[in-house]
C-alpha positions as CSV (number, residue, x, y, z in Angstrom):
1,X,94.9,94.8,58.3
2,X,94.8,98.5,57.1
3,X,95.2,101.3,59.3
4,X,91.7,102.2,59.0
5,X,90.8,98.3,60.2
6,X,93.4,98.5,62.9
7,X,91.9,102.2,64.3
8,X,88.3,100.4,64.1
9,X,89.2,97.1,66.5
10,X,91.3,99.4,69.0
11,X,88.5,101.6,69.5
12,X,85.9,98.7,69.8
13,X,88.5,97.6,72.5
14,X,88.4,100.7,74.1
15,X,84.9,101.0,74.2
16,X,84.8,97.9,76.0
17,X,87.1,99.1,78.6
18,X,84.8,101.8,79.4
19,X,82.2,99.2,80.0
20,X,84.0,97.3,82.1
21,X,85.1,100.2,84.3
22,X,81.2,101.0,84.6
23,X,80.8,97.6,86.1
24,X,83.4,97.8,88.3
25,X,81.9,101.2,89.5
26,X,79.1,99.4,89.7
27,X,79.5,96.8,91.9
28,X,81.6,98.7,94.4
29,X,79.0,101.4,94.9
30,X,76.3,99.2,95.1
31,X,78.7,96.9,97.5
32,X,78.9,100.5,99.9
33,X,75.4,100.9,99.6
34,X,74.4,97.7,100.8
35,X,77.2,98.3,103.9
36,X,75.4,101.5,104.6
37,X,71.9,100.4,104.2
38,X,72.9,96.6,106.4
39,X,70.8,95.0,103.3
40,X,72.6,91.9,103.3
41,X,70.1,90.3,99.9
42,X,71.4,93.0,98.3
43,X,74.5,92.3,99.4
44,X,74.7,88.9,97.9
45,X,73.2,90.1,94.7
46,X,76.1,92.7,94.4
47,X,78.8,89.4,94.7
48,X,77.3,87.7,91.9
49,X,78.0,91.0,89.7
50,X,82.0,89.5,90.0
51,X,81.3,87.1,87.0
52,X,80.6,89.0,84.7
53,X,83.2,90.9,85.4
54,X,85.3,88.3,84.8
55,X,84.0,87.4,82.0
56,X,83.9,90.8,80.3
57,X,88.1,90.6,81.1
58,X,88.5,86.9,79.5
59,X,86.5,88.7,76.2
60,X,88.3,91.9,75.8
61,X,92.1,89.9,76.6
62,X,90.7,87.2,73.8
63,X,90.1,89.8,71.6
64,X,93.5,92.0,72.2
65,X,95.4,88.2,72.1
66,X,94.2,87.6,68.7
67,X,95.0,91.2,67.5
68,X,98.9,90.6,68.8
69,X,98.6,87.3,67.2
70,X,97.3,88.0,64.0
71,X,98.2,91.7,63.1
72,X,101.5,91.5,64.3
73,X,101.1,95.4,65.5
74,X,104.5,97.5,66.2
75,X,105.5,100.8,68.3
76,X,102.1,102.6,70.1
77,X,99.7,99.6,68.4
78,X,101.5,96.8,70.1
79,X,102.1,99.4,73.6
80,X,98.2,99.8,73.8
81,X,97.3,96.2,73.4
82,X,99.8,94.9,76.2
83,X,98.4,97.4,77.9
84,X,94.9,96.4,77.7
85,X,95.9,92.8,78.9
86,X,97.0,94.7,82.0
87,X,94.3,97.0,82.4
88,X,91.8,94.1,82.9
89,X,93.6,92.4,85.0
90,X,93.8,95.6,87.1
91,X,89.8,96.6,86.6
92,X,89.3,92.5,87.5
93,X,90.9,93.1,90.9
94,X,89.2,96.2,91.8
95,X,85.8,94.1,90.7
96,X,86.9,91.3,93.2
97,X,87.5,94.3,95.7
98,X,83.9,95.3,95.1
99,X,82.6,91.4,96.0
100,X,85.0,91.3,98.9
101,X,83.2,94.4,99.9
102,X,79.5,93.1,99.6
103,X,81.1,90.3,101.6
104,X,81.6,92.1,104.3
105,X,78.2,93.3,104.8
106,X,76.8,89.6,105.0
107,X,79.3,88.7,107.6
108,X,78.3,91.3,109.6
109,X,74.5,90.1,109.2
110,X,73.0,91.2,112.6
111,X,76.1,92.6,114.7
112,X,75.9,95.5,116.2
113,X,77.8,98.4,114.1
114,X,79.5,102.0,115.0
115,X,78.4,104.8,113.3
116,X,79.7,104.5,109.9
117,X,82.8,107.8,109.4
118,X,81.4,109.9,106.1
119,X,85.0,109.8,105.0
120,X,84.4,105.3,103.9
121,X,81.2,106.5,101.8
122,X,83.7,109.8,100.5
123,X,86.8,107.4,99.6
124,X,83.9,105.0,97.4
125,X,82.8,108.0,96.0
126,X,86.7,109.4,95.0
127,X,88.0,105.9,93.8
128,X,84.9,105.3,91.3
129,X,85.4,108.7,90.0
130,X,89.1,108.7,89.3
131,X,88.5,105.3,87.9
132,X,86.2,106.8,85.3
133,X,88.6,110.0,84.7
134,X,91.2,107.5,83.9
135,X,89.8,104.6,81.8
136,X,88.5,108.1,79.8
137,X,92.1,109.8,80.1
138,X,93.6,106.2,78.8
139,X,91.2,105.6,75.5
140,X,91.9,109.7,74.6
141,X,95.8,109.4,75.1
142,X,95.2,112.2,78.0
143,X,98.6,112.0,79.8
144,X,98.0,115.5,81.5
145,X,94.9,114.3,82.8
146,X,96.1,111.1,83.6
147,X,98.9,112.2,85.7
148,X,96.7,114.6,87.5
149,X,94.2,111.9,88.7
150,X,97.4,109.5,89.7
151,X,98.4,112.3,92.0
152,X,94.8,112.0,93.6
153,X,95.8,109.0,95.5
154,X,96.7,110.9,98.2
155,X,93.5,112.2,99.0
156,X,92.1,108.7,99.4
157,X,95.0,107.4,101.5
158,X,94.2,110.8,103.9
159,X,90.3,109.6,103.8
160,X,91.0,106.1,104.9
161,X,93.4,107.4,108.1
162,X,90.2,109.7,108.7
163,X,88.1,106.5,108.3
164,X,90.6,104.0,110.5
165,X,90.9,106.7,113.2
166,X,87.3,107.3,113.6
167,X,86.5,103.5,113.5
168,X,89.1,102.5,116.5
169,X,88.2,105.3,118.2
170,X,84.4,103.7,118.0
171,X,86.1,100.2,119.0
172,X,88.2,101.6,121.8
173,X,85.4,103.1,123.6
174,X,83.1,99.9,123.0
175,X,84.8,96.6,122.8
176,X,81.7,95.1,121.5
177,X,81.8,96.8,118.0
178,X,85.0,95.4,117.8
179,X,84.7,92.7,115.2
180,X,82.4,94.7,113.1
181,X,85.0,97.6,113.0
182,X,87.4,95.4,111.7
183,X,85.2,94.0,109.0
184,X,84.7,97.5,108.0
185,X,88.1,98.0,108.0
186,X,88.5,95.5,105.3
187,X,86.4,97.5,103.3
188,X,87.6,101.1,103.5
189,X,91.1,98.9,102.3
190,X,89.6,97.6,99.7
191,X,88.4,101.1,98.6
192,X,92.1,102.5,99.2
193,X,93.8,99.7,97.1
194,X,91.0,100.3,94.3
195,X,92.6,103.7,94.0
196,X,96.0,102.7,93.9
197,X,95.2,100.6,91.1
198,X,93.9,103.6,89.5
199,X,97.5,104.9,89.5
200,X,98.4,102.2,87.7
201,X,95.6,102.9,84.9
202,X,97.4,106.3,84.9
203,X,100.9,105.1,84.5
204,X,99.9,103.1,81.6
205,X,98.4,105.8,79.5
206,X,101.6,107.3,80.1
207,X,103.5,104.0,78.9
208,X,101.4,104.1,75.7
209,X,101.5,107.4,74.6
210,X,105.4,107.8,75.6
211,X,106.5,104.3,75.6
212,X,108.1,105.1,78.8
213,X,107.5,103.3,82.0
């Protein structure tokens, strides 16, 4: 394959990256929504939006697979391509995050819930964003930008103490919202792993770009 070839499937690659990190936005803010809101349909619409995530991950590893297989690509080629394998893997968690999210709104259903803490609908908000930032910092080599947004974890670990705080103090001082804080709970986890997955996005673009872990 020339270079020109090569350049042409690693950007289509890329391109579908970015698609898949949309859907993973996707389904997580539509997941927080549908938490906020108590629509539980909606809810169960958002947890079908899994598959094709999943699916988008089996096409864009088939494709990367037959690139390694067939192309036989060295140095920063090869360094991207592994690191696609592991990117989807990473973006197919944070989509199961996203369902496991929407899943807690059904199981809620009717129960009676506190007052949700501003800082689970800020941490949704800051983990879909860096996503974005880095998926965009990863297909344009951006390690300065990439580093910067890895560092950003911290301010989503500080929104979900804000968030656990504010939920059992709700819980404390009514012991019947006590199963539906820890439900709640699950999501604003959910939200904080998303980002430290991020951090991995970020330390990949550094891997390819250096090929230094």
């Amino acid at each position: 394959m020339s270079r020109r070839s090569m350049d042409e499937e690693l950007f289509k690659i890329k391109g579908q990256l970015l698609v898949m990190g949309q859907m993973v936005n996707r389904i997580v803010l539509h997941a927080v929504e549908d938490l906020r809101t108590g629509d539980v349909e909606a809810a169960r619409d958002a947890c079908h939006q899994d598959t094709a995530i999943n699916e988008k991950r089996f096409q864009i590893q088939a494709h990367a697979i037959v690139m390694i297989a067939l192309q036989q690509p060295m140095a920063r080629d090869l360094r991207l391509l592994a690191s696609v394998l592991a990117l989807t893997s990473e973006l197919e968690r944070m989509g199961d995050y996203g369902k496991e999210i929407a899943s807690v709104s059904i199981r809620i259903g009717n129960e009676l819930v506190p007052h949700y803490p501003r800082s689970l609908f800020a941490m949704a908000q800051k983990s879909t964003d860096m996503l974005t930032r880095a998926l965009l910092a990863f297909v344009d080599d951006d390690v300065n930008a990439a580093m910067k947004i890895r560092d950003e974890d911290d301010e989503v670990d500080f929104l979900y103490m804000d968030t656990y705080t504010e939920l059992m103090n709700s819980a404390i001082h009514d012991g019947r919202l006590i199963e539906s804080v820890s439900h709640i709970l699950t999501a604003a986890h959910n939200l904080e792993r998303m980002a430290d997955r991020v951090t991995n996005i970020c330390e990949r673009t550094y891997f390819v770009v250096t090929g230094e872990f």
